[in-house]
Backbone as numpy.savetxt, mean C-alpha at the origin, in Angstrom:
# Nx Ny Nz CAx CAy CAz Cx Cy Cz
-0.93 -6.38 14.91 0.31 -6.21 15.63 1.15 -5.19 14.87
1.88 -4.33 15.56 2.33 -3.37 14.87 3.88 -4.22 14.52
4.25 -3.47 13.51 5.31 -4.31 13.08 6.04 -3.32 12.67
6.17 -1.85 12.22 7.05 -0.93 13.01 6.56 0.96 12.32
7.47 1.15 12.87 6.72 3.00 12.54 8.36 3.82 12.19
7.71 4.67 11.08 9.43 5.18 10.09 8.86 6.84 10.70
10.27 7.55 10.80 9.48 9.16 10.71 10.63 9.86 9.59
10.26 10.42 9.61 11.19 12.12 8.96 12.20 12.35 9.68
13.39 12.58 8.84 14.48 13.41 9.17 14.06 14.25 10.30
12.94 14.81 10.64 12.70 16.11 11.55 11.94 15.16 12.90
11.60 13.65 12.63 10.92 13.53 13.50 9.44 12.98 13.60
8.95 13.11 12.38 7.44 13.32 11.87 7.23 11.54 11.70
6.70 11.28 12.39 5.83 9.50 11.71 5.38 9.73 10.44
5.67 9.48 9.38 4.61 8.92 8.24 4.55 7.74 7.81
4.79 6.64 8.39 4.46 5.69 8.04 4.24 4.59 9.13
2.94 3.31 9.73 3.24 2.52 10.44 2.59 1.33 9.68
3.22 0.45 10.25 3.14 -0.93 9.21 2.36 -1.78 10.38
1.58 -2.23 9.63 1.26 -3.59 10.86 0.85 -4.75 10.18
0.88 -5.87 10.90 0.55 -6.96 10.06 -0.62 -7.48 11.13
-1.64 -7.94 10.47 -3.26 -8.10 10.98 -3.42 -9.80 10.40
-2.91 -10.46 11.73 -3.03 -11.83 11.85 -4.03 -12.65 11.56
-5.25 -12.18 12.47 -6.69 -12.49 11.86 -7.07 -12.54 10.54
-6.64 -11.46 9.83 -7.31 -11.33 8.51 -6.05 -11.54 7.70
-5.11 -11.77 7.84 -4.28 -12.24 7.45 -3.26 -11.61 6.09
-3.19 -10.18 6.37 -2.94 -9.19 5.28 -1.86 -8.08 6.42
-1.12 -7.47 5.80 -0.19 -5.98 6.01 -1.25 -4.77 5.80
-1.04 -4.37 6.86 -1.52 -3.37 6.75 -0.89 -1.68 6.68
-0.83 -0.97 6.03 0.05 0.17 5.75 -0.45 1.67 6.24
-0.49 2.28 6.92 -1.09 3.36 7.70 0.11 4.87 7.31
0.22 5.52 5.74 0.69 6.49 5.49 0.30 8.48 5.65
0.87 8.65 6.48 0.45 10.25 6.97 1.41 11.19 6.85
0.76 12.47 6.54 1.33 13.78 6.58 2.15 13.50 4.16
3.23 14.68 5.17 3.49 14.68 3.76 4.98 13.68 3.39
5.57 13.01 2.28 6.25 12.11 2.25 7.17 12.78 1.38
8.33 12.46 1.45 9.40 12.96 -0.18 9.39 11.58 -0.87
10.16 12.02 -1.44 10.40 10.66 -2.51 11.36 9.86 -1.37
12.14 9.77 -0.71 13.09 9.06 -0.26 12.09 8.40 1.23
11.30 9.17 1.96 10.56 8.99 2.44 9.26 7.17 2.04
9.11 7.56 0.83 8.53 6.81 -0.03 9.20 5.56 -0.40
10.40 5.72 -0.61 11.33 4.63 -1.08 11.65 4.09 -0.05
11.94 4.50 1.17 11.88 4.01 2.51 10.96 2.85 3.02
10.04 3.63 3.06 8.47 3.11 3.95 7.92 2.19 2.66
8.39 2.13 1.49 8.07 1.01 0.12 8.84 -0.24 1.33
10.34 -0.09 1.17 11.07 -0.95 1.45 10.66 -1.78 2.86
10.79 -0.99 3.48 9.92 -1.42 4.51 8.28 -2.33 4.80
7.48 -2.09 3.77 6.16 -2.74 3.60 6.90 -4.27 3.33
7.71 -3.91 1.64 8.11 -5.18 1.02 8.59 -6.08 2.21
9.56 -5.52 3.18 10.10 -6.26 4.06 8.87 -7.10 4.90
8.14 -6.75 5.39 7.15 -7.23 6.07 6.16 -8.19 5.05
5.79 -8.06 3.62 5.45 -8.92 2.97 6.27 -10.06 2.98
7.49 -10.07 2.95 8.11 -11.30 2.99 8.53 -12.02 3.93
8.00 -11.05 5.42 8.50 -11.53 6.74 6.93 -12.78 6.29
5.82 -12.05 6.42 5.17 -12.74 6.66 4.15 -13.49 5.99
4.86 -13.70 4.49 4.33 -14.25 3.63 3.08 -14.33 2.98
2.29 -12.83 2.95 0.94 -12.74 2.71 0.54 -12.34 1.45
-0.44 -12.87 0.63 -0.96 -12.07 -0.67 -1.54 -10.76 -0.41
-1.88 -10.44 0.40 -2.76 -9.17 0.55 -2.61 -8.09 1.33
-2.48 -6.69 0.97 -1.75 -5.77 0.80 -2.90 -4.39 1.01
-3.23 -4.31 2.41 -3.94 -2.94 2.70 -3.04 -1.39 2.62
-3.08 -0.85 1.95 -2.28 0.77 1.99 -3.54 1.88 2.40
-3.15 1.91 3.33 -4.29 3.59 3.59 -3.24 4.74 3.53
-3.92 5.60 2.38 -3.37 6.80 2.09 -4.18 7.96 2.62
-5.35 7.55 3.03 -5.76 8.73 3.28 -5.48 10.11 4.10
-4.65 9.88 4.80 -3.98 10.87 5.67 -2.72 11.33 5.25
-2.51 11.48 3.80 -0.81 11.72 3.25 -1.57 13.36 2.64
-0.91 13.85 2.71 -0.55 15.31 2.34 0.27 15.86 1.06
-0.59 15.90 -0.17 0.72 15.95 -1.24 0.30 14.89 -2.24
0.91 15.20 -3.31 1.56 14.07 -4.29 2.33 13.44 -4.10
2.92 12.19 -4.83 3.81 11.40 -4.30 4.07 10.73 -5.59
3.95 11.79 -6.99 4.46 11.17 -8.44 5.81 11.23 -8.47
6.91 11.61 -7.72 8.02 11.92 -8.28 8.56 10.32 -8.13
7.89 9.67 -6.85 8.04 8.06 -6.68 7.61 7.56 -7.53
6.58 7.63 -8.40 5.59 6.06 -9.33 6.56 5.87 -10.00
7.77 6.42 -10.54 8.88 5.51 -11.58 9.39 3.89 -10.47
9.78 4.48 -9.63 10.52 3.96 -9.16 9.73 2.90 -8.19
8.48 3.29 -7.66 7.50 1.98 -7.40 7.69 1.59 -8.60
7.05 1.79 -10.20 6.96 0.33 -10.90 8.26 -0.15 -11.27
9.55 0.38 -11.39 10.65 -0.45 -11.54 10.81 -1.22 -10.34
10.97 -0.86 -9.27 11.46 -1.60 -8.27 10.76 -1.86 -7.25
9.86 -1.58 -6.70 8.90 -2.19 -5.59 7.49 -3.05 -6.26
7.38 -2.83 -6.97 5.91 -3.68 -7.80 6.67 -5.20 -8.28
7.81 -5.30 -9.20 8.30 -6.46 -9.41 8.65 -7.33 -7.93
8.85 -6.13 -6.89 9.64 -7.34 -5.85 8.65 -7.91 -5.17
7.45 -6.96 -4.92 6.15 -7.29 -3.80 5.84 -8.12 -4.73
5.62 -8.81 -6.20 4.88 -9.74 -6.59 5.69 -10.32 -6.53
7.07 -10.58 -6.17 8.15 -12.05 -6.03 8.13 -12.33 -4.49
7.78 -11.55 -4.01 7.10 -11.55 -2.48 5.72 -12.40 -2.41
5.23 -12.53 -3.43 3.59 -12.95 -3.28 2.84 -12.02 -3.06
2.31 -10.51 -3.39 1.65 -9.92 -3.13 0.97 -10.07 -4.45
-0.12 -10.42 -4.12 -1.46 -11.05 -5.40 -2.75 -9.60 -5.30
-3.03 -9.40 -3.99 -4.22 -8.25 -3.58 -3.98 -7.11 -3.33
-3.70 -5.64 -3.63 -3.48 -4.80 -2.82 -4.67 -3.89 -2.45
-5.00 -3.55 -1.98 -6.44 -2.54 -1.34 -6.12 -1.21 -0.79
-5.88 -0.11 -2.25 -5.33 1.14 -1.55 -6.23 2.05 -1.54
-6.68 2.79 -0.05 -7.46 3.17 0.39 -6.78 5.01 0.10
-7.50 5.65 -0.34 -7.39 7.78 -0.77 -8.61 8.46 0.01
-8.17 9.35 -0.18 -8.84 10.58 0.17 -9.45 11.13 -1.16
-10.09 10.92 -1.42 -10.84 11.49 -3.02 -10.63 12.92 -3.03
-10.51 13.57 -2.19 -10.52 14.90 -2.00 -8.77 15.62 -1.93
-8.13 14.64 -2.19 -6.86 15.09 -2.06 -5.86 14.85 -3.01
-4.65 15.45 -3.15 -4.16 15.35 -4.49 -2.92 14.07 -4.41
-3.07 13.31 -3.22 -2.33 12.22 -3.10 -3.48 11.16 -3.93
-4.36 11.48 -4.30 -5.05 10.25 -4.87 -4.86 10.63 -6.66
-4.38 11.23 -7.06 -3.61 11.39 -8.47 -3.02 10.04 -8.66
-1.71 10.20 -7.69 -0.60 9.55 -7.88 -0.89 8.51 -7.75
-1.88 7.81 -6.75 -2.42 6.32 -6.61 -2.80 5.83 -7.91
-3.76 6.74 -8.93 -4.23 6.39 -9.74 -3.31 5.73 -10.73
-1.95 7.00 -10.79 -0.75 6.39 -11.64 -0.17 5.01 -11.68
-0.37 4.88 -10.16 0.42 3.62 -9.76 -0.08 2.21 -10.16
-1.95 2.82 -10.17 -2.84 1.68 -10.29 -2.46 1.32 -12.00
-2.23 2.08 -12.80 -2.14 2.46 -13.95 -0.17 1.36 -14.46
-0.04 1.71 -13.52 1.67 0.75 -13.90 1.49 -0.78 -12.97
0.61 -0.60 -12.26 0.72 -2.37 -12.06 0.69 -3.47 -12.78
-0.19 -3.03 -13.84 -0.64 -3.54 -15.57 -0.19 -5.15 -14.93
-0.93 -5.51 -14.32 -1.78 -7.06 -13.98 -0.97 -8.10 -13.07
0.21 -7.20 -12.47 1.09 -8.05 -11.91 0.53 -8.67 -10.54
-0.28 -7.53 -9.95 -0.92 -7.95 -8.89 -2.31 -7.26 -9.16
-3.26 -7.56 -8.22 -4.68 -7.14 -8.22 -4.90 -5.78 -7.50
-5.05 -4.61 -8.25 -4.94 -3.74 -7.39 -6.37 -2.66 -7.77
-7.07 -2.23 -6.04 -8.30 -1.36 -6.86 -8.15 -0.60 -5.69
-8.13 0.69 -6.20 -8.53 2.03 -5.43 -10.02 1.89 -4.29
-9.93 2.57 -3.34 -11.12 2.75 -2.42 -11.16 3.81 -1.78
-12.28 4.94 -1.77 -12.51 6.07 -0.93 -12.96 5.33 0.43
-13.34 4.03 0.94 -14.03 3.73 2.15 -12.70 2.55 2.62
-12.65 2.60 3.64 -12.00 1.19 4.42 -12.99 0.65 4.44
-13.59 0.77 4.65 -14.93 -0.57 5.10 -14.40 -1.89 3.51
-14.91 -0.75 2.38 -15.01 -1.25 1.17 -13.75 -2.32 0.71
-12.72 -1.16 1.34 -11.62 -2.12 0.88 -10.98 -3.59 1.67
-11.43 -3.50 2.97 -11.22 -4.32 3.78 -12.36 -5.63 3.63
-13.49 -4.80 3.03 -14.28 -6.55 2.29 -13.88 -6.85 1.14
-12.96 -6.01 0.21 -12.46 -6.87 -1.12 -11.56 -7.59 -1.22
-10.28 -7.08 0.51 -9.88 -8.02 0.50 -10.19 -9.11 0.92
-11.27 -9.42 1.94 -12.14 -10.98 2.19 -12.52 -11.64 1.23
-12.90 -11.20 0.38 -13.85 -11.54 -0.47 -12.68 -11.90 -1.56
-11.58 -11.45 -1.68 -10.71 -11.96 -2.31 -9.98 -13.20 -1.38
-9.76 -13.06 -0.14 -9.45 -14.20 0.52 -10.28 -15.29 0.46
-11.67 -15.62 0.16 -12.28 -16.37 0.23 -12.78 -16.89 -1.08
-12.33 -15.81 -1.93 -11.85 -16.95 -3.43 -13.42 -15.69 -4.36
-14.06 -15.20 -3.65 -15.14 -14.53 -4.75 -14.92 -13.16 -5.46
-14.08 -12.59 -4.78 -14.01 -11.56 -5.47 -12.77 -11.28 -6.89
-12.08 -12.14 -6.26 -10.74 -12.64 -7.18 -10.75 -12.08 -8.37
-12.00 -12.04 -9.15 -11.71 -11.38 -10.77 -12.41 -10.31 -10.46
-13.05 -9.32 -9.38 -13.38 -8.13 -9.67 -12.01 -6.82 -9.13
């Protein structure tokens, strides 16, 4: 179910949120290119929906973002990483483009979570969408 869509000052969607009942996780669908405020936005927005709907697990697909997005990682780990884990976000599953220079900055981010929540990079949805099962169902939990 879509649960809502942010654009650009100019107009541009980059961000739609949905929350996926069945599987029981947020799902984050980020495109084109983002600023930092953009970022701090569509953060706030995820968090909001983690706490609407009370879920550990946390799909981000980046693969369609355009750009870096380091000028944000301060300010994800001060302020959106502490709140999504007071939110309950235990899993996150962030899906890159290996080929693009938005998957830098993921790496950074993966790099400042330092154990608050469970977080592992994925070039495939497929991949990441069974770690989070597999974390829902209790086996994957320590990988």
């Amino acid at each position: 179910m879509k649960v809502q869509e942010l654009k650009t000052a100019t107009g541009k969607l980059f961000l739609t949120i949905y929350f996926d009942e069945q599987e029981n996780w947020v799902y984050n669908d980020w495109s084109g290119y983002v600023s930092p405020e953009n970022v701090e936005q569509g953060s706030l927005a995820v968090l909001a929906a983690l706490e609407k709907y009370k879920v550990p697990y946390g799909l981000n697909d980046n693969r369609h973002l355009v750009g870096r997005w380091d000028q944000s990682v301060d300010w994800i780990e001060q302020q959106w990483i502490p709140r999504a884990t007071a939110a309950g976000l235990r899993y996150y599953a962030h899906v890159v483009d290996g080929e693009s220079f938005a998957a830098a900055s993921s790496a950074d981010m993966l790099n400042r979570v330092q154990g608050r929540f469970r977080m592992r990079i994925f070039q495939d949805m497929q991949e990441a969408r069974d770690w989070l099962r597999s974390c829902r169902d209790g086996a994957g939990a320590d990988s």
